[in-house]
C-alpha positions as CSV (number, residue, x, y, z in Angstrom):
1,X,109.7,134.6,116.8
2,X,106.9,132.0,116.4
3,X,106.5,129.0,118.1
4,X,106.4,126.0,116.2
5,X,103.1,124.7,117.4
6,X,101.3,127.5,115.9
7,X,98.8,127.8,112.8
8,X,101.0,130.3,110.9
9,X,98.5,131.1,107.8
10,X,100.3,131.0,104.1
11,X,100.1,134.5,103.7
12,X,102.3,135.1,106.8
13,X,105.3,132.2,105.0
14,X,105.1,134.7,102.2
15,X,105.8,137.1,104.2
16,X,108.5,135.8,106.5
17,X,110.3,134.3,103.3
18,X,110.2,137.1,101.6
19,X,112.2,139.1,104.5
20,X,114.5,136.2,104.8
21,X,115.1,136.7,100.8
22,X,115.8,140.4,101.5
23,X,118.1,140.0,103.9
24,X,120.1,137.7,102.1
25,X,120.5,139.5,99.0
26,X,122.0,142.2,101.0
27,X,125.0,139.4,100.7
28,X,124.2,137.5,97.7
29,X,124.2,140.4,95.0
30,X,121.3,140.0,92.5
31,X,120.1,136.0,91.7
32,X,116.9,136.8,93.1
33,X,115.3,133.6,91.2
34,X,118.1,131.0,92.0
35,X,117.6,132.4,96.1
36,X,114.2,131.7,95.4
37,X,114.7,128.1,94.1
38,X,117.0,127.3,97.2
39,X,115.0,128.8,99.7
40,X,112.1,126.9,98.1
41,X,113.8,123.9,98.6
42,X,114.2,124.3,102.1
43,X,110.4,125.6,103.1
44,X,109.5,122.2,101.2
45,X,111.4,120.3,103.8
46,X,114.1,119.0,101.0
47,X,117.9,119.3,100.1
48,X,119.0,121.4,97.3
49,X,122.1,120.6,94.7
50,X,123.8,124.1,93.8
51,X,126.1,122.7,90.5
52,X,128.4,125.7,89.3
53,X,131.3,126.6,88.5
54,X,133.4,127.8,90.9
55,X,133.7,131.3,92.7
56,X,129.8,132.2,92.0
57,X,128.6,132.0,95.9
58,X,127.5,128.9,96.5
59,X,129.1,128.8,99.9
60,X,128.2,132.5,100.9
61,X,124.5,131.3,99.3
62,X,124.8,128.6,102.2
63,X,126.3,130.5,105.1
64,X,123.6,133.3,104.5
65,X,120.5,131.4,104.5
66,X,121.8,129.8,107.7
67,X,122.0,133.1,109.1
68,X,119.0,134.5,108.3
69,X,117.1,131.4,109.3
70,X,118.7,131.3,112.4
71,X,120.3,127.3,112.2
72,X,123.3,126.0,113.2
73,X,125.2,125.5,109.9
74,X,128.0,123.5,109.6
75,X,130.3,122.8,106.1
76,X,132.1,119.5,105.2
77,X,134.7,119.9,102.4
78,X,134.4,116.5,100.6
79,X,137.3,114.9,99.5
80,X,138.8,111.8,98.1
81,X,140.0,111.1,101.5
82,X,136.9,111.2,102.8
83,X,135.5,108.4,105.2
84,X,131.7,107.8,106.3
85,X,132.9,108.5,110.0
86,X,134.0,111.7,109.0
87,X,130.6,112.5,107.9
88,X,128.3,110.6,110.5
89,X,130.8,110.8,113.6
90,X,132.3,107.2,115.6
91,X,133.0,105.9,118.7
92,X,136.3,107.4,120.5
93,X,137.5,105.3,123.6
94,X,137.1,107.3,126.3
95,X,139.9,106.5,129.0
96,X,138.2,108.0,132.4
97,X,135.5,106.0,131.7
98,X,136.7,102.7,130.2
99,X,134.0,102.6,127.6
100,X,133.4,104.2,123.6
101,X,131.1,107.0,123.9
102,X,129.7,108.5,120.3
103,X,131.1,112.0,119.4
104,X,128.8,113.5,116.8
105,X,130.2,114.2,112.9
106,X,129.0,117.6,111.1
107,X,126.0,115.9,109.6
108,X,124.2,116.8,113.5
109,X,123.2,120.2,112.3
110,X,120.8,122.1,111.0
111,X,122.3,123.4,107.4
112,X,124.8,121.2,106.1
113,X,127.0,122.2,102.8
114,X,128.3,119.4,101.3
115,X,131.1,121.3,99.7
116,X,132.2,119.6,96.1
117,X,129.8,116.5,96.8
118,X,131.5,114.3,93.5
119,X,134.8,114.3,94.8
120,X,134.2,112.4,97.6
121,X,133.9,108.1,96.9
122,X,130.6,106.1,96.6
123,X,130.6,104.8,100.0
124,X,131.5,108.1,101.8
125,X,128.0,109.6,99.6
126,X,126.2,106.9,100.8
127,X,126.5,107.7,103.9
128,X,125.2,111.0,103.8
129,X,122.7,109.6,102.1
130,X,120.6,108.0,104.6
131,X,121.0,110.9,106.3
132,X,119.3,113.1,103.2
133,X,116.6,110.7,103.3
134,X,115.7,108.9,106.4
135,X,116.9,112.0,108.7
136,X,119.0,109.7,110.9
137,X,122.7,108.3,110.9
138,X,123.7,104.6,111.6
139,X,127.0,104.1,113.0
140,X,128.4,100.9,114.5
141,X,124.6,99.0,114.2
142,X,123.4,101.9,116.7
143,X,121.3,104.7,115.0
144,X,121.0,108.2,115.7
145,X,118.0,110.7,114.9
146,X,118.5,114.3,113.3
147,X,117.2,117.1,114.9
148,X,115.1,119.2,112.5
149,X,115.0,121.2,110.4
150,X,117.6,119.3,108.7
151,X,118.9,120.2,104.8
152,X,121.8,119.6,102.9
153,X,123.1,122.3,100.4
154,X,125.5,120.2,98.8
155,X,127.5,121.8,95.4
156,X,129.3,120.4,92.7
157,X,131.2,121.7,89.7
158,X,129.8,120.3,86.6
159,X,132.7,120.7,84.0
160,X,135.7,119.6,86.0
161,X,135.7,115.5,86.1
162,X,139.4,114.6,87.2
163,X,139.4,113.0,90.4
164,X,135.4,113.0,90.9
165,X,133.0,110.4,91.2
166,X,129.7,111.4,89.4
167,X,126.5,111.2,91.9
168,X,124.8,108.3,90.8
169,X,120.7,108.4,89.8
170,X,119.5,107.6,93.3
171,X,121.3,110.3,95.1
172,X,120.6,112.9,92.6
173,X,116.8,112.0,92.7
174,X,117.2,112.8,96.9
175,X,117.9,116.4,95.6
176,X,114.4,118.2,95.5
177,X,115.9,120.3,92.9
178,X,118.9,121.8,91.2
179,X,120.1,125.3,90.9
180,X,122.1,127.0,88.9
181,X,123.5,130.8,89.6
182,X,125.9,131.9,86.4
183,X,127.7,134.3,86.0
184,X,126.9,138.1,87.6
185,X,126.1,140.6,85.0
186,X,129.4,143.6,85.3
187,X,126.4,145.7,87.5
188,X,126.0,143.5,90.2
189,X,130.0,141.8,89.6
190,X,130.7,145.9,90.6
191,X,128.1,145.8,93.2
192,X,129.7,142.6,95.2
193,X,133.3,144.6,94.8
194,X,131.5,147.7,96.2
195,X,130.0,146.2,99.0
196,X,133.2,144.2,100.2
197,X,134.9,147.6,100.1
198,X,131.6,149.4,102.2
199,X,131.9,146.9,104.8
200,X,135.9,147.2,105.5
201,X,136.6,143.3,105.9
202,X,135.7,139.9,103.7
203,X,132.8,138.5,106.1
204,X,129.0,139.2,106.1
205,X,127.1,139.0,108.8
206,X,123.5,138.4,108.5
207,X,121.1,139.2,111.5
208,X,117.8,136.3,112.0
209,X,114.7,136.5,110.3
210,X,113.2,134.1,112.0
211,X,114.6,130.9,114.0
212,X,114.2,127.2,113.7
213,X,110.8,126.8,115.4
214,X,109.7,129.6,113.2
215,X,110.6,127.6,109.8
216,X,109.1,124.3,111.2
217,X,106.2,126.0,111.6
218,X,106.2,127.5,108.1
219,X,107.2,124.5,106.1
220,X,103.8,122.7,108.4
221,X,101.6,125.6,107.2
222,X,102.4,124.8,103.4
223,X,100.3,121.7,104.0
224,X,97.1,124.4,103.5
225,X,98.4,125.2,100.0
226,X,95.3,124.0,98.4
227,X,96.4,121.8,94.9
228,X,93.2,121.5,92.4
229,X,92.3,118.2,90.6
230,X,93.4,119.5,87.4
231,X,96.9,121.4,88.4
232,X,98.2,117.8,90.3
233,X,97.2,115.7,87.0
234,X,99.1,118.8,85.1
235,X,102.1,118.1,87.4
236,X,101.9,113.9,87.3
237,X,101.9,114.5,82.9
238,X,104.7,116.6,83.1
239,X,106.6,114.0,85.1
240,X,105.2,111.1,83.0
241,X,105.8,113.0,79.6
242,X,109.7,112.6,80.7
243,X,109.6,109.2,80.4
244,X,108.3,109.2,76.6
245,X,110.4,111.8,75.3
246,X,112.8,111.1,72.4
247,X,115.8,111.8,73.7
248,X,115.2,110.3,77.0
249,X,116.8,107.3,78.6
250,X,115.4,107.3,81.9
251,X,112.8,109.6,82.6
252,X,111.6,111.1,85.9
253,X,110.3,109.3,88.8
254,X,107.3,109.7,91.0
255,X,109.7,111.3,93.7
256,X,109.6,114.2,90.8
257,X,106.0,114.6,90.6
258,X,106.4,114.9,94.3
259,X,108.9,117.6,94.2
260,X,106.8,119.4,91.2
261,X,104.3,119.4,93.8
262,X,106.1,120.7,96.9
263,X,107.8,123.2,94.9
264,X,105.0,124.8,93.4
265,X,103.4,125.1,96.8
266,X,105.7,127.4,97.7
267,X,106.0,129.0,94.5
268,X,102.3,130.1,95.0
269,X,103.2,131.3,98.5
270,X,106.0,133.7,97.7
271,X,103.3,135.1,95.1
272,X,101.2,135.6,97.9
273,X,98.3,132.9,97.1
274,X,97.4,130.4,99.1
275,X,96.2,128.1,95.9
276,X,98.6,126.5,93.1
277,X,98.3,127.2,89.7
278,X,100.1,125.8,86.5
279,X,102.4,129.2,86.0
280,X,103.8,127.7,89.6
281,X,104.6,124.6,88.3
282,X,106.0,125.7,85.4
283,X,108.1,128.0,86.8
284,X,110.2,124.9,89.1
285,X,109.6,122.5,86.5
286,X,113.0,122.5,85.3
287,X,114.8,122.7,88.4
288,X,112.7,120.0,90.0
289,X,113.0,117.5,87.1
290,X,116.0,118.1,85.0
291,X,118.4,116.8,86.9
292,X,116.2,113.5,87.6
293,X,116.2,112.6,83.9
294,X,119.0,110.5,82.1
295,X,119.6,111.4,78.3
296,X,120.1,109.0,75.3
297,X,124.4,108.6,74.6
298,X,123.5,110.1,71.7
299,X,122.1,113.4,73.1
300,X,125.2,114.0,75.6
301,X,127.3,113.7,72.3
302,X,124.8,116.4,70.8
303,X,125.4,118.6,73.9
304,X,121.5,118.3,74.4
305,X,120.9,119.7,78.2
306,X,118.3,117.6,80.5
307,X,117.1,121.2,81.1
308,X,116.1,122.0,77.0
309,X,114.1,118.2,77.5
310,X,112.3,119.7,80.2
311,X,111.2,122.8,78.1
312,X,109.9,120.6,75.3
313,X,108.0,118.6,77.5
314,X,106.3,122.0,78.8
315,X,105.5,123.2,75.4
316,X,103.6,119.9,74.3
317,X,101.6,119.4,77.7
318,X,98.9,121.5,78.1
319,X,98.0,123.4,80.9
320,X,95.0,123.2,82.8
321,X,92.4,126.1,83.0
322,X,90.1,125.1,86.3
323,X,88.7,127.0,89.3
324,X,87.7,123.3,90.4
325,X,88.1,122.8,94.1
326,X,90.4,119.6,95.0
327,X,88.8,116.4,95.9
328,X,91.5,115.3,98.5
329,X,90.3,118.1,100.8
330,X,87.9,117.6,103.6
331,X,85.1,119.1,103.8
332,X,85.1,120.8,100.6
333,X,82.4,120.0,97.7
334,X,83.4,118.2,95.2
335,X,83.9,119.7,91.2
């Protein structure tokens, strides 16, 4: 394992990620892209939203990621129930002592699911939502750092609305992206029976790939992912050509250039470049903005997805063609 205070070089995340991808599709049949997305979310240091249907492995997705990146993972069904204290933890009177100590709630981990994020209330969310975004907990006017790494896998069912409470804009711009998985194609829906019968009993152990030192020190060495001039004004028009589109209410925010940008760094590194270029941001475009942008009424009642928006706004943005070296680095010349 590595130790989190050394240079790791981009080419050695590529590699390291890609061994962690391995070993989790040896649980996760097929979906190869999608366990890209989510792993890409987590090397970029942000929390991913996994909206399916259910029964498609969201939760195994989770547990095995955990596993082969050696956290501590902890899941948290959400439910209408659902208190902040049961997220954040409270104060317990302790007896021997005379006095309220703190017991921790599962948001102290590494990997937290949020399992079926929309059916828990507003104030419940918002509670894990300082946690998604300020890595800490308040509880009681005392607050509490998270150790890191710390991400949030948090799913949600997008077709079933009875008894939920939609996530509102702010919270689902905290998501650095949104993933999808579908449905298996009958080969690999036959390869998931095959396996469960192989290993004689319903759970999946994964062995570690690497440990939490060892992705701290990864997601650090993506700060050497060098971004040309021209690719990061390619990234801020795609974000800016949300918020002029036709069909858009409410377009994406700078927090989605930011993700566009994060993302595509370690798009390039599982490609095994240590330099971005457009085909990188193109390829987490959609994930990275879609769920950011509000529609028109009108679209929704067309069925128009935030996702088809997204592929407009790539087709009338045109991509950059530089070698340029970026200005922000030191000790580089300039164009």
């Amino acid at each position: 394992m590595n130790d989190v205070g050394r240079t790791m070089p981009p080419t050695e995340v590529g590699r390291l990620a890609r061994a962690v991808l391995d070993a989790v599709g040896q649980v996760v049949v097929g979906k190869r892209d999608a366990l890209e997305l989510v792993l890409a979310g987590i090397l970029a240091g942000g929390h991913v939203l996994l909206e399916d249907l259910p029964g498609l492995g969201k939760t195994l997705t989770a547990r095995s990621f955990a596993q082969a990146l050696g956290l501590d993972f902890r899941r948290l069904q959400f439910t209408p129930d659902l208190l902040p204290a049961d997220v954040t933890g409270s104060f317990l009177y302790d007896q021997r002592s005379g006095d309220f100590t703190f017991r921790a709630g599962p948001v102290f981990t590494n990997l937290l699911l949020a399992d079926e994020i929309n059916r828990t209330p507003p104030k419940t969310q918002s509670a894990l939502l300082e946690a998604m975004q300020e890595k800490q907990v308040s509880v009681e006017g005392v607050t509490y750092r998270l150790d890191e790494p710390f991400h949030v896998l948090a799913t949600a069912n997008p077709i079933e609305y009875e008894g939920t409470y939609p996530l509102p804009e702010a919270q689902l711009d905290r998501f650095l992206l949104r993933v999808s998985f579908g449905y298996p194609a009958q080969d690999e829906e036959w390869e998931v029976l095959r396996r469960r019968m192989a290993r004689r009993r319903e759970e999946a152990d994964i062995k570690p790939v690497v440990d939490a030192g060892t992705l701290r020190a990864m997601q650090a060495a993506l700060e050497d992912v060098v971004v040309e001039d021209s690719v990061g004004r390619y990234i801020v028009a795609l974000t800016a050509a949300t918020r002029e589109h036709p069909s858009v209410l409410v377009g994406a925010s700078p927090r989605g250039s930011l993700a566009l940008l994060l993302l595509s760094r370690v798009r390039a590194v599982l490609s095994g470049r240590d330099y971005v270029v457009p085909e990188d941001v193109k390829d987490v475009a959609a994930p990275a903005l879609a769920h950011r942008i509000t529609l028109r009424p009108e679209m929704w009642l067309r069925r128009v997805d935030p996702s088809f928006v997204v592929g407009e706004v790539l087709d009338g943005t045109p991509a950059p063609a530089s070698g340029a070296l970026p200005s922000y680095a030191a000790g580089r010349p300039g164009d």
